[in-house]
N, CA and C atoms as an extended XYZ file, in Angstrom:
288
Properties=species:S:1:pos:R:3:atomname:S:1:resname:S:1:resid:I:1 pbc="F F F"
N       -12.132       11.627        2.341 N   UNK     1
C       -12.223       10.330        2.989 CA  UNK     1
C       -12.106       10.503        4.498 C   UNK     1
N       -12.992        9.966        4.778 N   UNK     2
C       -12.830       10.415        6.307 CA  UNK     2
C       -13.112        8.971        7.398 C   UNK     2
N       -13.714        7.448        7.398 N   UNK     3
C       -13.500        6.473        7.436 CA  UNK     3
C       -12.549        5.894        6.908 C   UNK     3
N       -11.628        5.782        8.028 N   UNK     4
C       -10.335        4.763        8.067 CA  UNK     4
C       -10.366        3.312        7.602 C   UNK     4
N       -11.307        3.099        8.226 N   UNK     5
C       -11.497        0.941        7.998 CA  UNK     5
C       -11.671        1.163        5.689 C   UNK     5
N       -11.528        1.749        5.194 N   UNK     6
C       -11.908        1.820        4.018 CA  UNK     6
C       -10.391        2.691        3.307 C   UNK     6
N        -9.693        3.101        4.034 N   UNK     7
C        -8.387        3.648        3.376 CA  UNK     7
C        -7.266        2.705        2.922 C   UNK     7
N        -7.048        1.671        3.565 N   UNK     8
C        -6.264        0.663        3.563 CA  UNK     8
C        -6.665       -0.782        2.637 C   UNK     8
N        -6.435       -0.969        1.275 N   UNK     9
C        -7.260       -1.904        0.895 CA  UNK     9
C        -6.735       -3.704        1.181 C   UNK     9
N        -5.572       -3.574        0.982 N   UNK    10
C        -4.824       -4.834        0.936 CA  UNK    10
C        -3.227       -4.880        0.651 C   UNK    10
N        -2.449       -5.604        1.539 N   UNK    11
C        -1.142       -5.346        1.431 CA  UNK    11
C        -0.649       -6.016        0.024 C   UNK    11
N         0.537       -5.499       -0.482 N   UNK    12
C         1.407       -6.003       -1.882 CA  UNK    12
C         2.709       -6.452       -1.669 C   UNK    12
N         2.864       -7.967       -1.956 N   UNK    13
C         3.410       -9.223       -1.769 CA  UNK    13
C         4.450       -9.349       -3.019 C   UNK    13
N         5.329       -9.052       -3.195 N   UNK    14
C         6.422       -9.602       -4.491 CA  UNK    14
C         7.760       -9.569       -3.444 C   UNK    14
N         9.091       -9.745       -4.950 N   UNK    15
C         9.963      -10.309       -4.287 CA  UNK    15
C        10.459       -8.612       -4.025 C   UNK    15
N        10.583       -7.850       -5.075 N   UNK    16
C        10.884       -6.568       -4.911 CA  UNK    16
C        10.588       -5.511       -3.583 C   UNK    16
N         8.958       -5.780       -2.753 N   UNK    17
C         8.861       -5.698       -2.134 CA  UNK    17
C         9.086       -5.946       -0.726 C   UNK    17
N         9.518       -7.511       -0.809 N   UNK    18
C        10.262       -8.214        0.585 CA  UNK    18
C        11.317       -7.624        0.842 C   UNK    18
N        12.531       -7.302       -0.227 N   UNK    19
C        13.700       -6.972       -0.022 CA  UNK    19
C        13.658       -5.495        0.237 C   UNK    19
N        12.677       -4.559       -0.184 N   UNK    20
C        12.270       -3.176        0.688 CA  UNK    20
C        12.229       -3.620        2.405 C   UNK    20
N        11.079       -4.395        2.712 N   UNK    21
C        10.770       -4.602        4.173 CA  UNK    21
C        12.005       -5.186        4.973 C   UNK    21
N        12.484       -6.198        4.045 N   UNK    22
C        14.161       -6.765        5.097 CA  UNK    22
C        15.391       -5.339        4.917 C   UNK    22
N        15.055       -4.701        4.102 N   UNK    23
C        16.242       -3.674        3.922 CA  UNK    23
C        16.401       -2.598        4.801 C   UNK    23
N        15.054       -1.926        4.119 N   UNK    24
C        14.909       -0.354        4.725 CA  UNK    24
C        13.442       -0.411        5.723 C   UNK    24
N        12.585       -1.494        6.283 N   UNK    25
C        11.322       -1.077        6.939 CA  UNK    25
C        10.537       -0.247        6.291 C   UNK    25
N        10.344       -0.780        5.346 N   UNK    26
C         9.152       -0.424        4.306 CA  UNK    26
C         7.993       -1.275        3.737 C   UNK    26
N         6.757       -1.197        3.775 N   UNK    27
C         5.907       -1.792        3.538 CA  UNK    27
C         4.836       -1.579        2.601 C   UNK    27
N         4.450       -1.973        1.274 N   UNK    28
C         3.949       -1.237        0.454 CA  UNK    28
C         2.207       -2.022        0.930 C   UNK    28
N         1.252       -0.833        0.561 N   UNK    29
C        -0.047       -1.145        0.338 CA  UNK    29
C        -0.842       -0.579       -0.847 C   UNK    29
N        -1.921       -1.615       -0.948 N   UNK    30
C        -2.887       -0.706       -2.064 CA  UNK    30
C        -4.070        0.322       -1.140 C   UNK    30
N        -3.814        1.400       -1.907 N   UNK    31
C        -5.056        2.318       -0.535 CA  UNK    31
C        -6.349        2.806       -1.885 C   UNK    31
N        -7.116        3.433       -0.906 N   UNK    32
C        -8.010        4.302       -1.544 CA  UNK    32
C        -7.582        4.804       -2.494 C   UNK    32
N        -8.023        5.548       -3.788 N   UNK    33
C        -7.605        6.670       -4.530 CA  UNK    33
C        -7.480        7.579       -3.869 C   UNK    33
N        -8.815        7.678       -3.195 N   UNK    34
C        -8.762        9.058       -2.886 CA  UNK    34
C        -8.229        9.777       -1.567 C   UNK    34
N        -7.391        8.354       -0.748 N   UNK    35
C        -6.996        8.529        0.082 CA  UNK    35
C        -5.594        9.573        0.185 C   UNK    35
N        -5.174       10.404        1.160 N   UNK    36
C        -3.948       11.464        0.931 CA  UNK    36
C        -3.271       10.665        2.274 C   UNK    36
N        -1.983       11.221        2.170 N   UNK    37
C        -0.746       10.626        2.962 CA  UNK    37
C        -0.977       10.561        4.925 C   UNK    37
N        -1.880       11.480        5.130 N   UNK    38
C        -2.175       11.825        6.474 CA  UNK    38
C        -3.136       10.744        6.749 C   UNK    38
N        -4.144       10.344        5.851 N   UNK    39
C        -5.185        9.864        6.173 CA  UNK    39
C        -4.623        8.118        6.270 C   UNK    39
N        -3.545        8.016        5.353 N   UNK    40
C        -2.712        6.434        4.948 CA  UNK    40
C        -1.896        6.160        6.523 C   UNK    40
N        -1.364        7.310        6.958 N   UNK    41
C        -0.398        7.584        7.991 CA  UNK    41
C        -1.411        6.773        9.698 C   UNK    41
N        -2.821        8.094        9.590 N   UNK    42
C        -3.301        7.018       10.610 CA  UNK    42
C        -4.111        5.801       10.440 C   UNK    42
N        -4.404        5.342        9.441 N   UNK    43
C        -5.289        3.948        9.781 CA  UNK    43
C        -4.052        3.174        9.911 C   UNK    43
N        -2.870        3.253        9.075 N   UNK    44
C        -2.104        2.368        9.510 CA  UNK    44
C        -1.313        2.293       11.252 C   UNK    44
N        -1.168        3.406       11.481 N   UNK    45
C        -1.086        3.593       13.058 CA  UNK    45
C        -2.225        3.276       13.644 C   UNK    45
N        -3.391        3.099       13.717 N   UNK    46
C        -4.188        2.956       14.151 CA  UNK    46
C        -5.076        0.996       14.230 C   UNK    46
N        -4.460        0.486       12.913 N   UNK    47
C        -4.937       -0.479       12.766 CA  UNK    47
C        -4.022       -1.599       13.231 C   UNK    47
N        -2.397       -1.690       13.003 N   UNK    48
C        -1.449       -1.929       13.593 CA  UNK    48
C        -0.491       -1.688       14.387 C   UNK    48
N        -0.596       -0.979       15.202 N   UNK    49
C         0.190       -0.539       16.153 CA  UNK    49
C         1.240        0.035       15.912 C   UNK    49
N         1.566        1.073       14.680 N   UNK    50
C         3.423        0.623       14.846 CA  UNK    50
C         3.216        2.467       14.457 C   UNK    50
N         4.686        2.807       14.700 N   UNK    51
C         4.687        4.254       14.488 CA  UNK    51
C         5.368        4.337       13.025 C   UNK    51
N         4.860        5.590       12.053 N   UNK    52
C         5.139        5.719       10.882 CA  UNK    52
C         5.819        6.396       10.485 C   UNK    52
N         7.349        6.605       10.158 N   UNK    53
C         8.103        8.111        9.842 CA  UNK    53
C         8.007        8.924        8.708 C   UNK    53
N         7.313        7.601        7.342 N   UNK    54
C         7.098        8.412        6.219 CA  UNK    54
C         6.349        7.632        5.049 C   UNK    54
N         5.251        8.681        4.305 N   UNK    55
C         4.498        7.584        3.709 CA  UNK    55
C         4.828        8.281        2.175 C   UNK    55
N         4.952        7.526        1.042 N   UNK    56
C         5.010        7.850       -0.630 CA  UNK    56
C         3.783        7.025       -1.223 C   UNK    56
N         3.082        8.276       -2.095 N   UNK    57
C         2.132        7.263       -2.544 CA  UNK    57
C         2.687        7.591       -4.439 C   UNK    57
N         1.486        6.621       -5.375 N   UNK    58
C         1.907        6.872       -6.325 CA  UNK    58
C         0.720        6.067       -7.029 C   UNK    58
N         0.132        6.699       -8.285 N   UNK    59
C        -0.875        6.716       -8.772 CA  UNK    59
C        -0.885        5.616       -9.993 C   UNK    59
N        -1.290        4.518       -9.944 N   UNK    60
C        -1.026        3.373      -11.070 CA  UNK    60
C        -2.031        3.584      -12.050 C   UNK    60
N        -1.556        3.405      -13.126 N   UNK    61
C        -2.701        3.643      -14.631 CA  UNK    61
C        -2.732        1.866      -14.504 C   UNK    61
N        -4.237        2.156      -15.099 N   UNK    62
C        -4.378        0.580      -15.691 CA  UNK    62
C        -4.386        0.612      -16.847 C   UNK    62
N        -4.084       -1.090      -16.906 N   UNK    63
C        -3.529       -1.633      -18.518 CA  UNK    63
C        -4.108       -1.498      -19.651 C   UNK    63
N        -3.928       -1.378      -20.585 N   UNK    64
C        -4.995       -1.292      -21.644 CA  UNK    64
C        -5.143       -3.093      -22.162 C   UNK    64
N        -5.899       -3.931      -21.970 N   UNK    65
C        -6.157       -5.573      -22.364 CA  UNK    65
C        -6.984       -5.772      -23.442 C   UNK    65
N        -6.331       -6.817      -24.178 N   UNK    66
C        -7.142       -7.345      -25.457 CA  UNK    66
C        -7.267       -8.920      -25.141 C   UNK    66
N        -8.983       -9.159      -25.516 N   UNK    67
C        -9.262      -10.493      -25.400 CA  UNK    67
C        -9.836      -10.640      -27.094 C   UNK    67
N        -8.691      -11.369      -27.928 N   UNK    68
C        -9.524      -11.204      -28.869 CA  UNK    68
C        -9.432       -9.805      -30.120 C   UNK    68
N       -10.786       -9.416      -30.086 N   UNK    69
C       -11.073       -8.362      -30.734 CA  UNK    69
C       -11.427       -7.075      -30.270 C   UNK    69
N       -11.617       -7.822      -28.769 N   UNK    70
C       -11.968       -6.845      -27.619 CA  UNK    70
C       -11.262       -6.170      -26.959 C   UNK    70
N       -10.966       -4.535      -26.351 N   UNK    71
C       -10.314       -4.804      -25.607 CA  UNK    71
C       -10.922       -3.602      -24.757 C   UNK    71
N       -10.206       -3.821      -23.124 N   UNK    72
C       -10.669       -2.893      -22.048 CA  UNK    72
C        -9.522       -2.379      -21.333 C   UNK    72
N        -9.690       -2.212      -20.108 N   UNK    73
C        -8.734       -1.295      -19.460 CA  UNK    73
C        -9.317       -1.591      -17.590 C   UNK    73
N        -8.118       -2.160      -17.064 N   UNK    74
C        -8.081       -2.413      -16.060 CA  UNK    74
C        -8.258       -1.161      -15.038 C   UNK    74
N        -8.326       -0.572      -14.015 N   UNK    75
C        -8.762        0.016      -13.389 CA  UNK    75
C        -7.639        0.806      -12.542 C   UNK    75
N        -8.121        1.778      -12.410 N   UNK    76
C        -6.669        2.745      -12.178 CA  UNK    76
C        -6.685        2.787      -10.691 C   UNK    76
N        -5.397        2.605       -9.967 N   UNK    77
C        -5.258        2.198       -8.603 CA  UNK    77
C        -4.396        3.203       -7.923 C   UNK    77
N        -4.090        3.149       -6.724 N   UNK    78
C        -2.845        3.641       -6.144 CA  UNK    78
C        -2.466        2.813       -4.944 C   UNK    78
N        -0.830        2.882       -4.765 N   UNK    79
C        -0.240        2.567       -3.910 CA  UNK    79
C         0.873        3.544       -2.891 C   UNK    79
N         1.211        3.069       -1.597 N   UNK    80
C         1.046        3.647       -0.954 CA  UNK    80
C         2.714        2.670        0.002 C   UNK    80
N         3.909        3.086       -0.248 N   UNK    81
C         5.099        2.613        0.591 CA  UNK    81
C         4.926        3.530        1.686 C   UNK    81
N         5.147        2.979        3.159 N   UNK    82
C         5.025        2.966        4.147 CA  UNK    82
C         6.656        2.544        4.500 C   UNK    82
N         6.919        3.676        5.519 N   UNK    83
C         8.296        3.638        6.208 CA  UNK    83
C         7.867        3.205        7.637 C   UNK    83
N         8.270        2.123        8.053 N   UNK    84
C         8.103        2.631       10.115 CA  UNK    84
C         9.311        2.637       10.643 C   UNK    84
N         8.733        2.961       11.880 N   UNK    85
C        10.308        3.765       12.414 CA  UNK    85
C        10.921        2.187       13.369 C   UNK    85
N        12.297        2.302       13.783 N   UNK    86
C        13.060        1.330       14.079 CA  UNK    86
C        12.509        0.514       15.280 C   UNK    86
N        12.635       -0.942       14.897 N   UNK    87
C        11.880       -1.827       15.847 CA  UNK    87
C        10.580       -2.295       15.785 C   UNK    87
N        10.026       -1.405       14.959 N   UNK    88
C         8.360       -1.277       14.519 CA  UNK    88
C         8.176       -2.421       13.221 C   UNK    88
N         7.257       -3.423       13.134 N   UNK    89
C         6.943       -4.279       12.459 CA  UNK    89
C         5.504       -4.874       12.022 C   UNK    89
N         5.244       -5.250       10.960 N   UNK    90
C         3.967       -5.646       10.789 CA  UNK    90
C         3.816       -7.126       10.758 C   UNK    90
N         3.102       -7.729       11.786 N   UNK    91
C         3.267       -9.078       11.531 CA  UNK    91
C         2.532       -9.959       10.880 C   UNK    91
N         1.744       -9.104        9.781 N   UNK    92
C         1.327       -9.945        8.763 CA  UNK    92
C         1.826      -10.509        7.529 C   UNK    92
N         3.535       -9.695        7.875 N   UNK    93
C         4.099      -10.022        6.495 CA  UNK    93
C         4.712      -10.887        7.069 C   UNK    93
N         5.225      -11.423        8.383 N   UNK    94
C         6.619      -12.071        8.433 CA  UNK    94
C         5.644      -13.469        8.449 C   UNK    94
N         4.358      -13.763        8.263 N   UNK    95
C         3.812      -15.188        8.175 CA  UNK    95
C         3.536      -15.382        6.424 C   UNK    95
N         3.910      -14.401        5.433 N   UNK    96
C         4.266      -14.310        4.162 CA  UNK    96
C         5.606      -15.602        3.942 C   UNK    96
């Protein structure tokens, strides 16, 4: 992966997650699959301004779903907690 604007897909909003960001300055996102920790490290430095001390990613299986008689399988994702360093903030969450 080598285009940034495509590593970063959309930030992840729960309550579990708020109390990461008010706690420890952590911010979780959904990224690329195929995106690796260096590549997560700068679009987010790059797209928001803020400096990053440490990124964890982690590979989500999708669900197995039954409609019926039918069933499929949701799509396998990854996510991506984001540490920034002190003072550093994203201000798309604090209008959450």
């Amino acid at each position: 992966m080598k285009d940034l604007s495509q590593v970063v897909r959309k930030p992840l909003v729960t309550e579990r997650f708020a109390d990461l960001r008010e706690r420890d300055n952590k911010f979780i996102f959904e990224v690329h699959p195929d995106a690796n920790k260096h590549e997560i490290r700068q679009a987010i430095e790059h797209y928001f301004g803020v400096k990053v001390t440490d990124v964890r990613t982690m590979n989500v299986r999708g669900k197995v779903k039954r409609l019926g008689r039918f069933s499929g399988k949701r799509a396998d994702w990854k996510k991506a907690i984001v540490t920034l360093s002190e003072g550093d903030s994203i201000d798309l969450f604090d209008q959450v």
